[in-house]
C-alpha positions in Angstrom: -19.6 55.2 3.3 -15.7 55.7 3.2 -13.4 52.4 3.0 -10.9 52.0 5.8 -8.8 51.9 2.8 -9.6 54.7 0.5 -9.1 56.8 4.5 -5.9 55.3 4.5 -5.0 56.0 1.0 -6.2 59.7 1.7 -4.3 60.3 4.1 -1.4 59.3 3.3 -1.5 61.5 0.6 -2.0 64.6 2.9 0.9 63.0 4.6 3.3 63.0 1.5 1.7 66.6 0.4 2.9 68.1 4.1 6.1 67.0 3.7 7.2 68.3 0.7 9.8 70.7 0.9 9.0 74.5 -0.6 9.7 74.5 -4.1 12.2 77.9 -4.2 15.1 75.0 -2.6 14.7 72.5 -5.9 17.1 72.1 -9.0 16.8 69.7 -11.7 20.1 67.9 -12.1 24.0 66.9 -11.0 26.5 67.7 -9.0 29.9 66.2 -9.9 33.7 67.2 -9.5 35.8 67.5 -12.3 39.4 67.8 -12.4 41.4 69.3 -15.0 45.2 70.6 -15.9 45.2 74.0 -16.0 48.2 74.1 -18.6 50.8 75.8 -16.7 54.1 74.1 -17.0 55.2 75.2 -13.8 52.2 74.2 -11.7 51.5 71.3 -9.7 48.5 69.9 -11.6 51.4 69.2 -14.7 52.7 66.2 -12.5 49.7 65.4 -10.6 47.5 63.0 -12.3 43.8 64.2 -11.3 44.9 68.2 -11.8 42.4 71.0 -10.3 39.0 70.2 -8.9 36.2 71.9 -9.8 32.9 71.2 -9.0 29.8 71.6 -11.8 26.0 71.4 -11.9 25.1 70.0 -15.1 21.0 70.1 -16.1 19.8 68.9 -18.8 16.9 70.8 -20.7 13.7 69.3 -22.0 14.6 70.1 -25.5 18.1 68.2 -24.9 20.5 71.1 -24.4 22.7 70.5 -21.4 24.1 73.3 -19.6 27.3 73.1 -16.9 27.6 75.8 -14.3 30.6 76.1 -12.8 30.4 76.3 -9.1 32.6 78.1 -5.8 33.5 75.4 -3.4 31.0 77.4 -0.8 28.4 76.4 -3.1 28.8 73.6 -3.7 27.0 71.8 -0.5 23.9 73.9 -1.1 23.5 72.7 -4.9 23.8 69.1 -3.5 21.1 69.8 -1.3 18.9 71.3 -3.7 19.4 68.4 -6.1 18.7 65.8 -3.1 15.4 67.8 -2.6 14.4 67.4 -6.2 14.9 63.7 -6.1 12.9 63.6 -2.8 10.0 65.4 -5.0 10.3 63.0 -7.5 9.9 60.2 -5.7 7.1 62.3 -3.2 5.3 62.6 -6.6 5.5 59.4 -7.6 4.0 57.9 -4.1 0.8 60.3 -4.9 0.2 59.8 -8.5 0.4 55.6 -7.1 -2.1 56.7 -4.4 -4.1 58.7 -7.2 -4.1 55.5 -9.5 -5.6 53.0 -6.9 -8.2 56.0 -5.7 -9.0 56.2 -9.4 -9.0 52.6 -10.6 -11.4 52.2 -7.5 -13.7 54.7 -8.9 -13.8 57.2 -5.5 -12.4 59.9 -7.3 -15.0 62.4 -8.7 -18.3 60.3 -7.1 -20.2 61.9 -4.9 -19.7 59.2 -2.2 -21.8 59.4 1.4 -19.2 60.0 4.1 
């Protein structure tokens, strides 16, 4: 027979599994403002201490390369987003490989258990 808690464990890992967002909205990395003199003698960013802001989305590859993509400021909300749903997965997958564990340490994954 099913434990109360391996029917608990299970679904809360349907749970977790619904709520995940689509996969097509997800990106791997940062999104950060830099700010930078452009050079121009005349321009305003020569006096002003910060300079130009530009925003960036900097991923980091599993081989160790880094790559920076610039980004338009009507991007830039959108790649925050997608980042914020990638941590979100993260942390979603992290709950059900927990959930997995305890299923798994109690043996009930795999067994052929009555219902």
């Amino acid at each position: 027979m099913k434990t109360a808690h391996r029917t608990r464990l299970e679904r809360r890992r349907r749970e977790i599994l619904r709520s995940l967002t689509p996969p097509e909205t997800i990106l791997r990395g940062s999104v950060f403002v830099r700010h930078r003199r452009c050079g121009g003698g005349t321009c305003w960013c020569a006096k002003d201490k910060k300079g130009h802001a530009t925003a960036y989305i900097s991923t980091t590859f599993a081989d160790g390369h880094t790559e920076q993509i610039s980004l338009p400021p009507e991007l830039v909300a959108e790649a925050r987003r997608w980042v914020a749903t990638y941590r979100r997965w993260l942390r979603d997958i992290e709950r059900i490989c927990a959930i997995n564990r305890e299923l798994f340490r109690k043996r009930w994954i795999g067994k052929n258990l009555p219902e």
